[in-house]
N, C-alpha and C positions, 0 to 999 in steps of 0.2 A: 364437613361436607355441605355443598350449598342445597339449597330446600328442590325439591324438583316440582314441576306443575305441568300437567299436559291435559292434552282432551282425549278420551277414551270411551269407545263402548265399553261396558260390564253386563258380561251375559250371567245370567240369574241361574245357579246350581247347574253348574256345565258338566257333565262327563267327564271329557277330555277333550284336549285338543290337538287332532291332527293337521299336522304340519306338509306342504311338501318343499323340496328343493323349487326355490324362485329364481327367474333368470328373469331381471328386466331388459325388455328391448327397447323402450322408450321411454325417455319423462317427459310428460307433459304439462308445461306451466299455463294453469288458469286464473284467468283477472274476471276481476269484479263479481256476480254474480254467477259463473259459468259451475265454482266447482260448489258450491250451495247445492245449486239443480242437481247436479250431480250424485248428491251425497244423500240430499233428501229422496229421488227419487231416481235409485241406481235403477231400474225396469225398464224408465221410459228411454227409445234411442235418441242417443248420442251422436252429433257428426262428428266426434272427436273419438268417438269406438270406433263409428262405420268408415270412419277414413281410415283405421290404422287397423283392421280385423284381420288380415292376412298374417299380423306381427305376434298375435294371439294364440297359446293351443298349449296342448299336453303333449310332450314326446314318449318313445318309449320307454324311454328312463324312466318317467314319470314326472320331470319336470317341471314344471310349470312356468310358461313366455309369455311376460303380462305387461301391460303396458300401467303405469305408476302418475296418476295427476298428482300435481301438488298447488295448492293455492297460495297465489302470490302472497294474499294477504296474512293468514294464522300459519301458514307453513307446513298443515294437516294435509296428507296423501291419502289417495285410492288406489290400491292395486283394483286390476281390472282383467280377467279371463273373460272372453269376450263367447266362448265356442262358435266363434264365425259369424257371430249376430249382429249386432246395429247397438245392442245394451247390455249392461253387466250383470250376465247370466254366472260370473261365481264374481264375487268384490269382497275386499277386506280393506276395513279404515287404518290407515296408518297415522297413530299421533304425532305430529313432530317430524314429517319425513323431510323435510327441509336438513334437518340439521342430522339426519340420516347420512344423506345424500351429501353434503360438507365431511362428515366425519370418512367418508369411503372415498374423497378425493384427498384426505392429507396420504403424503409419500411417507415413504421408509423412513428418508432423510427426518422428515417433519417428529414420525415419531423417535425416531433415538435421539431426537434433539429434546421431545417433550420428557423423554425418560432421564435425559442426564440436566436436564432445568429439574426434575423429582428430585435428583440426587443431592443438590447442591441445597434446595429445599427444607428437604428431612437433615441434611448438617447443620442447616442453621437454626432448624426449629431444634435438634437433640443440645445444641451448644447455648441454646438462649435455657434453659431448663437448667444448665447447670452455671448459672451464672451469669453469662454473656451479653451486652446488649445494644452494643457495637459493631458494625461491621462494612469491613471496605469490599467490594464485590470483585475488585479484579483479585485480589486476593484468595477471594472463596472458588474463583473460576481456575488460580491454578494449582490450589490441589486437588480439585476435582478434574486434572487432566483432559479436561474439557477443551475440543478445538473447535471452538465456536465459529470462527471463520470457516472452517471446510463442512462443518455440518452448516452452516450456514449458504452456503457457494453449493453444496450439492442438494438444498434442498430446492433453491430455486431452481436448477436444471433441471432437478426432476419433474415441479410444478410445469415448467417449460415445455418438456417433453409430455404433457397431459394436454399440452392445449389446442382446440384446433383448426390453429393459424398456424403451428409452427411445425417444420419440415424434421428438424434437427438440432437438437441440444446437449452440446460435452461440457462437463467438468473436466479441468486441465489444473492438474496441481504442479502452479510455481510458485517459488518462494521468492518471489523479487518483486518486490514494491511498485508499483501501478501499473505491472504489465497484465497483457489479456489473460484470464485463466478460463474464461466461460465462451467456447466457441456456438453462437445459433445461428440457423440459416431461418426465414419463414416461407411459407407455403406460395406458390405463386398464387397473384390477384388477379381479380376477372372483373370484370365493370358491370355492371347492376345498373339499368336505371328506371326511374319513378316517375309518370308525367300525370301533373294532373293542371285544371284553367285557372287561369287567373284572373280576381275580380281587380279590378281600377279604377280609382274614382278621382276626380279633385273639388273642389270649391267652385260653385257657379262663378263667373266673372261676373262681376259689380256691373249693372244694367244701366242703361241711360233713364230708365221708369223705375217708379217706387212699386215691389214687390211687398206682399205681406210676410212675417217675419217666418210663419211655415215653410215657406217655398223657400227664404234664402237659406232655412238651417239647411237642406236638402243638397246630394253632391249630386256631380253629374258622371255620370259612367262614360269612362274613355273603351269603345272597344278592343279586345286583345289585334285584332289587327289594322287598327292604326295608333299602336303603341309598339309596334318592330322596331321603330328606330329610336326606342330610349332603353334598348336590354342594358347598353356600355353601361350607361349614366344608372341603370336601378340596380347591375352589376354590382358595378364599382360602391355603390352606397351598402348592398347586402355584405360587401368584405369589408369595409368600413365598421360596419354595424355588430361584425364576429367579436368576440371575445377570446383574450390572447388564448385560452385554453381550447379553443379549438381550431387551431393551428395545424395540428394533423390531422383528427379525428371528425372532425367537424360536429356536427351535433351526435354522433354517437357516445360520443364524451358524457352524456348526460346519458343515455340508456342503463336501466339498474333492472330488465326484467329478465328475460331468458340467459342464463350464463352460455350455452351455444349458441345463442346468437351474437352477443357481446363480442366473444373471440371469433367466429365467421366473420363477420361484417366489422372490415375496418374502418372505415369513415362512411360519413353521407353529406356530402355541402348541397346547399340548394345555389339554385340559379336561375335565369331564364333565360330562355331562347328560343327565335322563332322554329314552330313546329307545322310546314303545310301553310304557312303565310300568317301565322298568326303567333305574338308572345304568349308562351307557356313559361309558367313553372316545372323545373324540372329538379329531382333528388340523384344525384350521381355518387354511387355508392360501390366501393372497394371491396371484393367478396374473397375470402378464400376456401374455396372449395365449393361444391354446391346445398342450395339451405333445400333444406325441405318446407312440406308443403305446409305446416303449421309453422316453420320458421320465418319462413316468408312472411305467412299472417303475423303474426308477430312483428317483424320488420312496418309491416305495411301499417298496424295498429299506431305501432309507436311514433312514425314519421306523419300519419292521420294525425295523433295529439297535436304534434309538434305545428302544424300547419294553424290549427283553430283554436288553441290555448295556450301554448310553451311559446317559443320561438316566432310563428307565425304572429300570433295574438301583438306581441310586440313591435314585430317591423310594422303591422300594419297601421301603427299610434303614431310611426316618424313620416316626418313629409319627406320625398327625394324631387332634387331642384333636377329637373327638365327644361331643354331650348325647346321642345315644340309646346309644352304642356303647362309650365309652369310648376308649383309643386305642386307633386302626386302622391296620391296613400295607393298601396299596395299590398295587395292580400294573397296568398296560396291558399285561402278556404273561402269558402261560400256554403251557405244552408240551401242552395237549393237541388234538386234531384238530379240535375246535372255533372253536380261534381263526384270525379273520382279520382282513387289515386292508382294507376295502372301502370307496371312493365312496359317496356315497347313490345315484347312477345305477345302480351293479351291484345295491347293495342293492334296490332296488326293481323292477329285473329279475330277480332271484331268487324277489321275494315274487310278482310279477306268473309264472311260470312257475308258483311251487307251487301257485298258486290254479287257473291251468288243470288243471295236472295233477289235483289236487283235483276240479274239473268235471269231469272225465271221468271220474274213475272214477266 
């Protein structure tokens, strides 16, 4: 047996402990700092309670509907009953809820697969005991009547049928050689998109007068609207610049945090194009079904890195050759207070409020 290690409260000469039936309605994955505060100081509110309080409560049964953090980083859980509050008025630490939460998504398949890998196991450890210390495994797998191929074949259908992009997933047992046995349909996609500004800069042009050497390190900002007519040209260099693996997915291919957001959101490529007369950056992202409203944040978190250290950080290192500009460096991030990275639905609640505001004054 392997050694186990977890992180645990130990309450000091407890009574007992009563227990009730737990229904989680939600997990919630926390980065960086979020589930710390959390843990240290479950009293104070939470916007990560106060958004999800209505999901909270006791039923007649006695149940218990709680909502379950889990930290990206150590993989330690909070259950969290909230009784309608903003902070965690009843919380219990979960060590290790990560691999909780993995172990309650293997299928059936997965485990009669895990139990007849025991079996085959415990034969070969009772045969090396008495002599043995050879062995060829296709061997051992047929008289452990072991059909590895259909527990195999039914256990990804089943993983298939858990995930949620996918509409519909059959196991079909034929016995003839490369034909279809596994029918999937996926969920229909809905288009998503991200617009946030784009900074532009190139190299001063070489001056007819000698400049001090400060000024020429210095670039000069091309505005986003008289850079409309290089989108082709920064285009065409940003699918240049892809990496053969994201080919369908685009930079989603690299997300490793929320596992529902992973399988909701199928791809996200960036782009630009004029928006109201001016080059934006834009993320066009493939959704199935609708994310919620910490999914979102999540989404929006990850494709934020990607702009101003992943992906972004990079293109903005390569020149792209332009006819009006010469070459240009290009960026989807800037530190100043003006950038963000917004929906067209935000976006156009934002313009729809200034315009009121506007009517009235």
């Amino acid at each position: 047996m392997k050694n186990l290690k977890f992180n645990s409260p130990l309450n000091y000469k407890a009574a007992d402990y009563k227990t009730h039936e737990i229904f989680v309605e939600k997990v919630i994955t926390l980065y960086g700092k979020s589930f710390e505060e959390l843990k240290t100081h479950p009293m104070r509110n939470s916007p990560y309670i106060a958004e999800n309080r209505d999901l909270m409560y006791i039923d007649s049964n006695e149940t218990a509907h709680c909502l379950l953090f889990v930290d990206y980083n150590s993989g330690d859980g909070m259950l969290v009953e909230s009784e309608g509050s903003g902070y965690a008025r009843k919380s219990q630490f979960i060590p290790n809820a990560k691999a909780l939460l993995k172990n309650n998504e293997i299928t059936d398949a997965e485990t009669r697969l895990h139990e007849s890998l025991k079996e085959i196991v415990d034969k070969i450890a009772e045969l090396a005991h008495c002599g043995e210390n050879n062995f060829v495994f296709e061997e051992m797998l047929e008289k452990s009547d072991l059909d590895l191929k259909s527990l195999l074949r039914n256990s990804v259908t089943e993983m298939l049928c858990e995930r949620e992009d996918i509409q519909m997933a059959e196991s079909i047992n034929v016995d003839i050689l490369y034909q279809p046995d596994i029918k999937v349909e996926g969920k229909p996609m809905q288009k998503l998109t991200f617009y946030c500004p784009l900074h532009i800069v190139r190299e001063y042009d070489e001056p007819d007068y000698e400049l001090d050497e400060e000024v020429m390190d210095e670039m000069e900002e091309i505005p986003s609207k008289y850079a409309v007519d290089c989108a082709d040209e920064i285009n065409n260099f940003i699918q240049d610049y892809s990496e053969p693996k994201e080919e369908h997915r685009g930079l989603m291919v690299y997300f490793d945090r929320n596992p529902a957001v992973n399988e909701k959101v199928f791809s996200a490529f960036p782009v630009v194009k004029e928006i109201n007369g001016e080059l934006t950056g834009v993320f066009e992202c493939q959704v199935a079904g609708k994310l919620t409203n910490d999914e979102l944040e999540d989404l929006r978190s990850y494709l934020t890195g990607q702009s101003s250290d992943g992906w972004g950080e990079g293109l903005e290192q390569h020149p792209v050759k332009t006819a009006d500009y010469g070459e240009i460096y290009v960026s989807f991030w800037n530190d100043s207070k003006d950038w963000s990275l917004q929906t067209e639905e935000e976006i156009n609640c934002c313009q729809s409020e200034n315009l009121e505001m506007n009517m009235s004054m």
